[in-house]
N, C-alpha and C positions, 0 to 999 in steps of 0.2 A: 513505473516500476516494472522493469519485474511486475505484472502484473499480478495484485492480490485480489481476483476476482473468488467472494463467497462462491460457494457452491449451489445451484438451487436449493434443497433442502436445507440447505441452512439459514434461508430468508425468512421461512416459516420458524426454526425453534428460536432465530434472534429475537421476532419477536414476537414470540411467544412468554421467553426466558429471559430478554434482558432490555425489553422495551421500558424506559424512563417515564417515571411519570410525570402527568402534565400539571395544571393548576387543580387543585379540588382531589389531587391523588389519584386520577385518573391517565392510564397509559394512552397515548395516541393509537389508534385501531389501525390494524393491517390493513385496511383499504383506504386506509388515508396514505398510507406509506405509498400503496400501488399506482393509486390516482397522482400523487405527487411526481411519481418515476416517469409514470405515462409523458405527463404534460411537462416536465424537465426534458424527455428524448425526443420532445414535438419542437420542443426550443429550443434544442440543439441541432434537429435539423434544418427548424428552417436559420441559422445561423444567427439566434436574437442573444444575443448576451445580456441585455437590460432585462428580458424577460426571466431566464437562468438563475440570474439573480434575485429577482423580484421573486422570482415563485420559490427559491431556498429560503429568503428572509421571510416572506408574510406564511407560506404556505406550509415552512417546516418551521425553521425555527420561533417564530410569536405563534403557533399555534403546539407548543410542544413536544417536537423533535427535537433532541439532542443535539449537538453535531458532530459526536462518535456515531450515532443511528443514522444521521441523513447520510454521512459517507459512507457506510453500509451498505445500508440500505435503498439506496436513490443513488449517487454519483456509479460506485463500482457497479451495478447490475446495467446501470444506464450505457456505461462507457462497453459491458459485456453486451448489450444489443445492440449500441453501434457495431462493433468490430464484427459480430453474425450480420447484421445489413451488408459490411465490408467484404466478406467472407464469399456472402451471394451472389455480389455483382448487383447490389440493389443501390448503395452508393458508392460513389467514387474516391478513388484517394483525398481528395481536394477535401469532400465534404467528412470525409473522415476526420481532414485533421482541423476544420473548423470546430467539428462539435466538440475534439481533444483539444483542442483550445479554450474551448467555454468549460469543461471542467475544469482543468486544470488551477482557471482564474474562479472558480469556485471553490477550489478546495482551497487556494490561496484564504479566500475570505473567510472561510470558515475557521481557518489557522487558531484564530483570537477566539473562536468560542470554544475550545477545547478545554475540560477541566484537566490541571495538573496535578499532580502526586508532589510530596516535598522528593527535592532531589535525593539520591539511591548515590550519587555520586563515581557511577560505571559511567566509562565513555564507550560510546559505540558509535563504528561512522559505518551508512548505508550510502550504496551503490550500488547501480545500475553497471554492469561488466561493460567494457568494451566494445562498442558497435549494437549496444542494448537501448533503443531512441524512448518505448515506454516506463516512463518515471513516475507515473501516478499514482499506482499501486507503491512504489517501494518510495513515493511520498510520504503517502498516509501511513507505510508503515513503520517511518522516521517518526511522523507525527504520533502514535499510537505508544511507540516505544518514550518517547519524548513524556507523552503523559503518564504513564510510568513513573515516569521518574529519573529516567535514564539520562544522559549528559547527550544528545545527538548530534553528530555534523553529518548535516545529508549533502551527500556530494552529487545527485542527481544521476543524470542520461548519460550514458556512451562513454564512463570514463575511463581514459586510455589506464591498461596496467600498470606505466612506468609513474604515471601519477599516483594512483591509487598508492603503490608500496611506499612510494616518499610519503605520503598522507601516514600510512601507518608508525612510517619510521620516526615521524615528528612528532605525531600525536598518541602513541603508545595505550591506544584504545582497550580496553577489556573486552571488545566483541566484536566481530566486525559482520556486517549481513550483507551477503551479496545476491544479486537480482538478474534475473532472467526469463524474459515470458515463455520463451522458445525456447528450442533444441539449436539454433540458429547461431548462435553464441556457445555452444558446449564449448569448443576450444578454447574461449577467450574465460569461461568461467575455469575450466581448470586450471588453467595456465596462473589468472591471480590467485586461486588457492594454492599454487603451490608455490608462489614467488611472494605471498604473504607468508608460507609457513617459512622461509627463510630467513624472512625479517624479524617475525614475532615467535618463531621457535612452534613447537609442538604445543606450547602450555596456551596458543591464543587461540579461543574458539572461532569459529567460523559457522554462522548459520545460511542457509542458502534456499530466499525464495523464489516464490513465482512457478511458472506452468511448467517449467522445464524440471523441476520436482515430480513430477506426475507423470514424465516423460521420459528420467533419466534416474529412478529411485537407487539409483551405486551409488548416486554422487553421496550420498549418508554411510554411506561402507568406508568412505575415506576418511582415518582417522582422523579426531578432533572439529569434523560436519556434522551438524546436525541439519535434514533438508524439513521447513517448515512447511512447504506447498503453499496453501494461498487463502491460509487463514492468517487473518493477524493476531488473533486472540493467543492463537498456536505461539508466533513466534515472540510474542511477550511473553510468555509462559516457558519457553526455550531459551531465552534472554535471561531472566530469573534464574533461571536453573546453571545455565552452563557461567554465568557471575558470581555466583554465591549468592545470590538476593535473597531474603528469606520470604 
């Protein structure tokens, strides 16, 4: 996605404030969560996927963690010290997009453990804008919206505009959320919002995350935007509201 990386401080009030309890009504402890992350970014670098996996299954989820919390918690903070390794010069492109390979097929599995809400019956289709290649973030935030309750078609990475407005014209969505980590894609992010607002008219909301929210704070000046930044909790909540959800 659009990447929906938490904020640091917000690792600490998640869970604090909405850690799941485990067997006996007991929440999993913050150092479990940390020790968990460690040893996921240690598996990711060295490019083990059987291990990625094995430490989400025994390590988070049969000991407790959710898998709204481990995606949280563990996959998005993990894939945010990848890309500061990347940033460095401490890893390479290559190994960058191993380790964005190994989440991704972890978020995949994790799919099936997400609790759902009864359907809300809003469709909403999430996209990543044209020439936008991370999807992970406005995965999970397909997924997120999905357990909600919402009807979701995620269209993923890099999709072209002329796609996207046909998507809209067919599927006559109640929302649509568009994605962006970067400032790299501004043109291609306003350009579908406004070649969606001529399909869907003024009345179709547009929410718009990821880092280019924190980078580009107008884009929420343009009627019928609302920009959600790179909480998910936010943009379910933004979702609810600009649908009528109660």
């Amino acid at each position: 996605m659009a990447v929906l990386y938490p904020r640091p401080h917000e690792f600490t009030r998640m869970t604090e404030q909405t850690a799941p309890a485990a067997e006996g009504g007991r929440a999993p402890a913050a150092d479990q969560v940390v020790t968990l992350r460690e040893r996921y970014v240690a598996a990711q670098l060295a490019g083990d996927r059987q291990e990625a996996l094995r430490l989400i299954r025994e390590e988070g989820l049969e000991r407790g963690l959710d898998a709204p919390r481990i995606a949280l918690e563990v996959i998005m903070p993990a894939q945010a010290e990848i890309g500061r390794l990347w940033q460095e010069n401490r890893i390479g492109v290559a190994e960058e997009h191993l380790a964005t390979a190994i989440s991704q097929l972890v978020v995949s599995t994790l799919y099936a453990h997400f609790p759902r809400a009864a359907s809300n019956g809003k469709r909403v289709i999430v996209a990543c804008v044209e020439g936008e290649q991370h999807e992970i973030g406005a995965r999970l935030a397909a997924d997120f919206l999905e357990m909600a309750g919402f009807v979701v078609h995620f269209l993923g990475a890099n999709v072209p505009t002329d796609s996207l407005v046909a998507m809209v014209r067919s599927e006559l969505p109640h929302l649509v959320v568009l994605s962006s980590a970067t400032t790299l894609h501004l043109a291609a992010m306003r350009s579908a919002i406004s070649r969606i607002r001529l399909v869907g008219g003024t009345a179709l909301p547009i929410a718009v995350g990821g880092g280019v929210c924190g980078w580009v704070p107008d884009l929420a000046d343009i009627p019928g935007v609302s920009c959600t930044g790179t909480d998910v909790h936010d943009l379910v909540e933004t979702a609810r509201r600009l649908t009528g959800v109660a």
